[in-house]
C-alpha positions as CSV (number, residue, x, y, z in Angstrom):
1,X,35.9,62.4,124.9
2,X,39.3,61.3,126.0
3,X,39.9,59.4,128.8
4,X,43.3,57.3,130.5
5,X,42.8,54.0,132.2
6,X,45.7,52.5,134.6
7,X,45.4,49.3,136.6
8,X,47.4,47.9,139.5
9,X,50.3,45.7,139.3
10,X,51.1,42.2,140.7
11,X,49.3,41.5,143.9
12,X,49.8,38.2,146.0
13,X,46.6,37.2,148.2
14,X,46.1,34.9,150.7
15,X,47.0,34.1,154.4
16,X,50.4,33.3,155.1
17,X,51.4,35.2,151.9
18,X,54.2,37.3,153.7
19,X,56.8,33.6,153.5
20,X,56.9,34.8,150.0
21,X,58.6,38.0,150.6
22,X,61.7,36.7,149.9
23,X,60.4,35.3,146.8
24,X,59.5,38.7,145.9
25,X,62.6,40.0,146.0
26,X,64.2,37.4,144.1
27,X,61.9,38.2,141.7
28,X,62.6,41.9,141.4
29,X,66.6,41.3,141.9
30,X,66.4,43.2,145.2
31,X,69.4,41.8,147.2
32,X,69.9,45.3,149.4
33,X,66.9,46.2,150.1
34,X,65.5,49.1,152.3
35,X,63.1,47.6,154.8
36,X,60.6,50.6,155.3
37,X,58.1,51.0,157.8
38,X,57.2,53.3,161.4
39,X,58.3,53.6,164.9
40,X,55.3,52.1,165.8
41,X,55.7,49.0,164.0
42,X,59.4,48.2,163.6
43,X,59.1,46.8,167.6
44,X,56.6,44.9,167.0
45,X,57.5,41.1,167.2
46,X,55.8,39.8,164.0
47,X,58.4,42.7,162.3
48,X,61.4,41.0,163.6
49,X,60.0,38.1,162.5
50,X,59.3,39.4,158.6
51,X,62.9,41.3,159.2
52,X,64.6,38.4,160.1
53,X,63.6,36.5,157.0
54,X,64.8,38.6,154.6
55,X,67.8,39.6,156.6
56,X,68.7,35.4,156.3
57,X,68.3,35.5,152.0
58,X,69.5,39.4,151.4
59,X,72.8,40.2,151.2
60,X,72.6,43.2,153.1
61,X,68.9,44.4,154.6
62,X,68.5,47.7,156.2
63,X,65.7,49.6,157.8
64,X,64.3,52.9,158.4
65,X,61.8,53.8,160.7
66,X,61.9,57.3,162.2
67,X,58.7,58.8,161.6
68,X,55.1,58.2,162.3
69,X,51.4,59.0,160.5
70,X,51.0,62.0,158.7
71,X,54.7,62.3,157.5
72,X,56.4,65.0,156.2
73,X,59.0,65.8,153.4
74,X,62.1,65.4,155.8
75,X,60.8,61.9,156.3
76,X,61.4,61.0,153.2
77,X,64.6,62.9,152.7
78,X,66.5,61.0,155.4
79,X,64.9,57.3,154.3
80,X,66.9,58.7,151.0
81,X,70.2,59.2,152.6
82,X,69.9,55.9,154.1
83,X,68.8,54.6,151.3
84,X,71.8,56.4,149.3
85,X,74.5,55.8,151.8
86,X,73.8,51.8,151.7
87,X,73.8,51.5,148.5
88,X,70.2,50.1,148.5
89,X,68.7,48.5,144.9
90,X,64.8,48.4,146.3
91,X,62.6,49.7,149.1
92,X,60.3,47.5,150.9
93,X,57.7,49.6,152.0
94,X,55.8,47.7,155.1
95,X,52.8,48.9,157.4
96,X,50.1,51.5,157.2
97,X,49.5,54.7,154.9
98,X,52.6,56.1,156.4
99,X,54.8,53.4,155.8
100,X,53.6,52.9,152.4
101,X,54.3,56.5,151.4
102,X,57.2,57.3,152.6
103,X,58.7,54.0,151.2
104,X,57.1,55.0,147.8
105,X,59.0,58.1,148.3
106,X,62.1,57.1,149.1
107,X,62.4,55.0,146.5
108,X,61.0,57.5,143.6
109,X,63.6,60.4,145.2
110,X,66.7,58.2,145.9
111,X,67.6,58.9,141.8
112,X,66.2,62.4,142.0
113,X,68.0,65.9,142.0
114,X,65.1,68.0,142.5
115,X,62.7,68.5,145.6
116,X,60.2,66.0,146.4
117,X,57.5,69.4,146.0
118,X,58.7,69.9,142.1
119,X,56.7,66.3,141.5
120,X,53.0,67.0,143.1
121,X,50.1,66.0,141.2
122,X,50.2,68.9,139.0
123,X,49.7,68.6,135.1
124,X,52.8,66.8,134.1
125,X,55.0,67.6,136.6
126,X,56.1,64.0,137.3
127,X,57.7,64.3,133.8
128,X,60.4,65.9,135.3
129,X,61.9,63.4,137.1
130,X,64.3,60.9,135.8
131,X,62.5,57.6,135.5
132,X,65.2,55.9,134.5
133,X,66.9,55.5,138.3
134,X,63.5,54.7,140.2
135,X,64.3,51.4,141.6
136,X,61.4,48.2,142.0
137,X,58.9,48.5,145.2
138,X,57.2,46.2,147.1
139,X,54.6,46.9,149.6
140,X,52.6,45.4,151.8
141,X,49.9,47.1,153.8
142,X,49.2,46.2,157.6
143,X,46.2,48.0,157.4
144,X,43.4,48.0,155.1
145,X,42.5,51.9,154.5
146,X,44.5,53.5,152.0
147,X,45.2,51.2,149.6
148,X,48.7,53.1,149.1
149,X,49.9,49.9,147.9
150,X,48.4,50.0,144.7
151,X,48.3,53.5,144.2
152,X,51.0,56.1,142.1
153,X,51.2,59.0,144.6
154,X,52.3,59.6,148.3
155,X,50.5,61.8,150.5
156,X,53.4,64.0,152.0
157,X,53.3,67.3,154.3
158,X,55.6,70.1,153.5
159,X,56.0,71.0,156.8
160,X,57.4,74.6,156.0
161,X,53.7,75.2,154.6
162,X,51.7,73.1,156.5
163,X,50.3,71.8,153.7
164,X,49.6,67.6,152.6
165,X,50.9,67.2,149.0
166,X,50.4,64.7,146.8
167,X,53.3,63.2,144.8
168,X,52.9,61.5,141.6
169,X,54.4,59.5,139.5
170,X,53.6,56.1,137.3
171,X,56.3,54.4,139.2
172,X,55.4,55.3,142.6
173,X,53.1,51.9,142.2
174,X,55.3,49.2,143.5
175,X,56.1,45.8,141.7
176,X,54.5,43.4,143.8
177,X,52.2,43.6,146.5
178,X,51.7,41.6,149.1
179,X,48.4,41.4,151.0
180,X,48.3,39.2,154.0
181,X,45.0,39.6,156.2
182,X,47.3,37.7,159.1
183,X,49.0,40.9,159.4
184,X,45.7,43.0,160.0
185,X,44.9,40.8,162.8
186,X,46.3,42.6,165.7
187,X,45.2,45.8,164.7
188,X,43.0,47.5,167.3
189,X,39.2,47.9,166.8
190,X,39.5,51.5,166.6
191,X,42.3,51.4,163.8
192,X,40.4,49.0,161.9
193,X,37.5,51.2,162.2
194,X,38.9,54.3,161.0
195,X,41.5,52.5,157.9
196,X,38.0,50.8,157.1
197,X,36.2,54.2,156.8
198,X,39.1,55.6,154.6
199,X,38.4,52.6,152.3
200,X,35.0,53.4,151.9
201,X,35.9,56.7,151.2
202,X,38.3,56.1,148.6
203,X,35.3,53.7,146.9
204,X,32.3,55.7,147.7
205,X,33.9,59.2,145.9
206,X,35.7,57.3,143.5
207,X,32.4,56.0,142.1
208,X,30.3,59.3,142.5
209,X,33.1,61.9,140.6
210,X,32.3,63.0,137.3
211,X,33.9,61.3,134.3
212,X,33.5,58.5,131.9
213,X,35.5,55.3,133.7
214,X,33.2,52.5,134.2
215,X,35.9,50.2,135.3
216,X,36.8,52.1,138.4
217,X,32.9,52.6,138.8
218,X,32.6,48.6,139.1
219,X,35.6,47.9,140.9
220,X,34.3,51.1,143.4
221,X,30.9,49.4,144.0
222,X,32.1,46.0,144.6
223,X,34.6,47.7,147.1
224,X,31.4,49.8,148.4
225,X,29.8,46.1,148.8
226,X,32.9,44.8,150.7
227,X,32.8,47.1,152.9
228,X,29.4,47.1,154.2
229,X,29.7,43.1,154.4
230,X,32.6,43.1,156.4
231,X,34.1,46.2,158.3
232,X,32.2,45.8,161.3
233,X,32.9,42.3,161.5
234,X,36.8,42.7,161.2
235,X,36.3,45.3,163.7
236,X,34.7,43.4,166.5
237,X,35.7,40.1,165.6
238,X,39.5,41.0,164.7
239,X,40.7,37.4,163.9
240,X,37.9,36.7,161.5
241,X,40.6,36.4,158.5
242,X,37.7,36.3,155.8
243,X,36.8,39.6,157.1
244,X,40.1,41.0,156.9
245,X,40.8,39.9,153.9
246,X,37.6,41.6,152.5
247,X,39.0,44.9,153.4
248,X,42.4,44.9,152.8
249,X,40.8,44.3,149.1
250,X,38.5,47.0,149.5
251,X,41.4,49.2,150.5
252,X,43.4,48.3,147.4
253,X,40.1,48.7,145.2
254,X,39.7,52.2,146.9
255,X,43.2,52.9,145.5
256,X,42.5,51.3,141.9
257,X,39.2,52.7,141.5
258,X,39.9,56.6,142.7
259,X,42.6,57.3,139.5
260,X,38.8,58.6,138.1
261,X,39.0,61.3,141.0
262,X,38.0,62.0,144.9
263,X,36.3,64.8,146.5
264,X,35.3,67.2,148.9
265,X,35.8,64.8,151.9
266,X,39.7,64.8,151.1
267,X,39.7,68.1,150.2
268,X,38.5,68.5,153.7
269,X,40.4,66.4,155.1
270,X,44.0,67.0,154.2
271,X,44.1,70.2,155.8
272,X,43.1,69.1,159.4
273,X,45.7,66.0,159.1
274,X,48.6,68.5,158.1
275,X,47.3,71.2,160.8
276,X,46.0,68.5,163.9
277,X,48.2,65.2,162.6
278,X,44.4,64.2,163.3
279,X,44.0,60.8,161.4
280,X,43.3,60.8,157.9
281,X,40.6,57.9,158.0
282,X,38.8,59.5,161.3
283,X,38.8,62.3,159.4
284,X,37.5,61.2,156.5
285,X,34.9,59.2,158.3
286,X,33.8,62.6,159.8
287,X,33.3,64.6,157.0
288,X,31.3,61.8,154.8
289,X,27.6,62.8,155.6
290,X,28.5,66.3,155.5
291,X,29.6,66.3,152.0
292,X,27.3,63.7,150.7
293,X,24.2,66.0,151.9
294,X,25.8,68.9,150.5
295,X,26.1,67.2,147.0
296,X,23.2,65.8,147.1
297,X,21.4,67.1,144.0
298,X,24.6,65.6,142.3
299,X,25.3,62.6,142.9
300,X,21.7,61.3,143.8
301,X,20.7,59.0,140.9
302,X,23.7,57.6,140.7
303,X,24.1,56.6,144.5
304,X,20.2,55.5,144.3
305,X,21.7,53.3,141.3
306,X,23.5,51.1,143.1
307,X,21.2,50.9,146.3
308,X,19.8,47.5,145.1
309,X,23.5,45.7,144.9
310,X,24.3,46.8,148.3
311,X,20.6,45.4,149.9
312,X,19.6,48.8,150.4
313,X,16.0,50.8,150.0
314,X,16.3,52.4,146.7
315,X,16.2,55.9,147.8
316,X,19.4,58.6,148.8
317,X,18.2,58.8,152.5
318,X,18.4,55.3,153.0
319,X,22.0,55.4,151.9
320,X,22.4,58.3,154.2
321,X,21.3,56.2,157.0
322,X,23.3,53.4,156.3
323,X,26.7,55.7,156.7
324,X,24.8,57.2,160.0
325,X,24.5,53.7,161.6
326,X,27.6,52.3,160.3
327,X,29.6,55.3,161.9
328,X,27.7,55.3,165.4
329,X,28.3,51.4,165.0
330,X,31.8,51.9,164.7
331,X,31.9,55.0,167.4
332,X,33.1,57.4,164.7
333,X,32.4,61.1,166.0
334,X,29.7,63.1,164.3
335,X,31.4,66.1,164.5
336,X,34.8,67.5,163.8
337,X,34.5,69.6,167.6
338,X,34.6,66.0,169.1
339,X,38.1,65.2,168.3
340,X,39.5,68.9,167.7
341,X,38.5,71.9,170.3
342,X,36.2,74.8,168.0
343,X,38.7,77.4,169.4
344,X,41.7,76.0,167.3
345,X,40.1,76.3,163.9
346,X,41.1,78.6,161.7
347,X,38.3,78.8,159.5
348,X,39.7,81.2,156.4
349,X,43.0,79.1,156.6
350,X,41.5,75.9,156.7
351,X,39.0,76.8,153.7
352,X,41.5,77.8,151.5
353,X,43.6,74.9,152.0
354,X,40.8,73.0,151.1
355,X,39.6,74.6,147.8
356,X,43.2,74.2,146.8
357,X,43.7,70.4,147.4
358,X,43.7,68.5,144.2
359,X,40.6,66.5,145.2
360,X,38.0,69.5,145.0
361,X,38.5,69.5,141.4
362,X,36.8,66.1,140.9
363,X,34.0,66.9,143.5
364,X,30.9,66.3,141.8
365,X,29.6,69.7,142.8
366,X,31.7,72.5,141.9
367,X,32.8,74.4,145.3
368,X,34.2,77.9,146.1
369,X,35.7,79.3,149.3
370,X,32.4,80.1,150.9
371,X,31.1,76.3,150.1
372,X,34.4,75.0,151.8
373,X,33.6,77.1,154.8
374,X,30.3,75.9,155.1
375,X,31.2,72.4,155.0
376,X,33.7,73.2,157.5
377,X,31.2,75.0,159.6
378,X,28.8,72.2,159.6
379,X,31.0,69.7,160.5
380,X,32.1,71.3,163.3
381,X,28.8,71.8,165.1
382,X,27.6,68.4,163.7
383,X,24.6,69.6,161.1
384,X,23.6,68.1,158.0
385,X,22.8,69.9,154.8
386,X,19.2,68.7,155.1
């Protein structure tokens, strides 16, 4: 057996921890920075605020902003001729998923001569970029779902294809990370629901792929644990900062713990976010029972296994039930046709897209196109595998 073991980098917790942003930068020697974030965002007033900061101790700060979730390659390609043009020596990569990505991106392509699709997550393709003019990140999530921020790989769409790739690299994972649970606060209860979800995602396949990695497997329970304690909480009580807090951990556990692998609910996934720019956490959060019935057989004793930490029955069904409630708690949909019309779905398409997405290869049952289909199938009309 042979197995590779990477942890996170330098992460700053606490409320209030954002005042040290300039401290950050100091740290790294970033004195033109790119300030990186989404449209959504970047009018927001506690982002002027952030941006004003560093625009009073940087010699020359600017921003990009101009796309949204789900990004796509010519996101990042135009972040790098700003990023080019200015003369930039860091990226500050602010917000949700998005912003986190495509400020990973930038950064990681502004030395590059190839195309962002030559570094996917393939083998060792992220040997062929030139490591040597990758210049320091910092990031700091405004959500707590992703966990981007302590992750080496940005989810990007090749728009031409219509398919989400994932770009890798060991220094796509930033220098210093920043998580602030005052920035979550204003987030809406539906946001926080679906980021939430994505974390448990991240946690709960994480722990049940196949492999020998027992440190992601405790840091995924404990983020499993965090989870249940706290994300309906931060949802209807969106100033509780303990609560917050707890997830934006759980988000950057998520991150830490899946380098062991993910599953059929990205696999899944990823194809309706680059078809339906549907939301990668809702859909996540869709597909979870689906999957976990249809792996059952799999992954049984080891999610019975951990049934006692999280004050659960000992048994799979109880589990089960727990992401039942927790979804009709949060008013996730419990089927795909409730958020995207039956009509539009392109079935073959979408199945293939799926068995080819890196994550199917670390699903605990092995799956072909007929088992992606019926996943797909069930999900739509809302029935378990039970």
């Amino acid at each position: 057996m042979k197995a590779k073991w990477n942890y996170p980098t330098t992460v700053w917790v606490g409320n209030g921890r954002i005042s040290d942003i300039n401290l950050a930068c100091q740290n790294l020697k970033i004195k033109k920075p790119l300030f990186v974030t989404d449209k959504d965002l970047i009018s927001l007033e506690f982002v002027k605020k952030v941006i004003n900061s560093i625009e009073s101790e940087s010699e020359n700060l600017n921003t990009f902003f101009n796309f949204t979730g789900n990004p796509v390659g010519e996101n990042v390609d135009e972040g790098v001729k700003e990023y080019n043009k200015n003369k930039c020596d860091g990226v500050i990569a602010f917000g949700g998923g998005s912003g986190l990505d495509v400020g990973k991106a930038i950064a990681f392509m502004s030395g590059q001569t190839r195309p962002i699709w030559d570094f996917e997550d393939i083998g060792d393709y992220w040997k062929r970029a030139n490591d040597e003019k990758i210049p320091p990140i910092i990031a700091v999530p405004t959500t707590a779902g992703t966990g981007s921020e302590t992750g080496r790989a940005s989810a990007i769409i090749n728009s031409k294809t219509g398919v989400k790739k994932i770009i890798f690299h060991p220094k796509f994972l930033p220098s210093i990370v920043i998580l602030d649970p005052v920035l979550t606060v204003d987030l809406s209860p539906r946001l926080t629901a679906a980021t939430g979800m994505d974390a448990l995602v991240h946690n709960l396949e994480a722990f049940c792929a196949p492999g020998f990695h027992p440190m992601a497997d405790g840091i995924a329970i404990e983020g499993i644990r965090l989870t249940k304690n706290s994300l309906i909480t931060a949802v209807k009580e969106g100033k509780n900062l303990k609560a917050r807090s707890d997830m934006l951990a759980a988000a950057s556990m998520g991150s830490t713990a899946f380098q062991k692998g993910l599953g059929a609910i990205h696999s899944l996934s990823h194809p309706v976010n680059a078809q339906f720019n549907l939301h990668h956490g809702l859909s996540n959060a869709i597909f979870i029972p689906y999957v976990l019935t249809y792996n059952k057989k799999y992954i049984e004793k080891r999610i019975i296994s951990i049934c006692d930490y999280l004050e659960l029955k000992k048994d799979f069904n109880s589990f089960l039930n727990w992401i039942l409630e927790l979804r009709k708690e949060l008013k996730i949909p419990h089927s795909l046709s409730e958020v995207i019309s039956e009509d539009k779905f392109d079935l073959e398409l979408l199945s293939k897209m799926a068995l080819e997405d890196p994550s199917t290869a670390t699903n605990p049952r092995k799956l072909n196109l007929e088992d992606m289909k019926k996943l797909y199938q069930h999900s739509i009309k809302g029935n378990l595998f039970i």
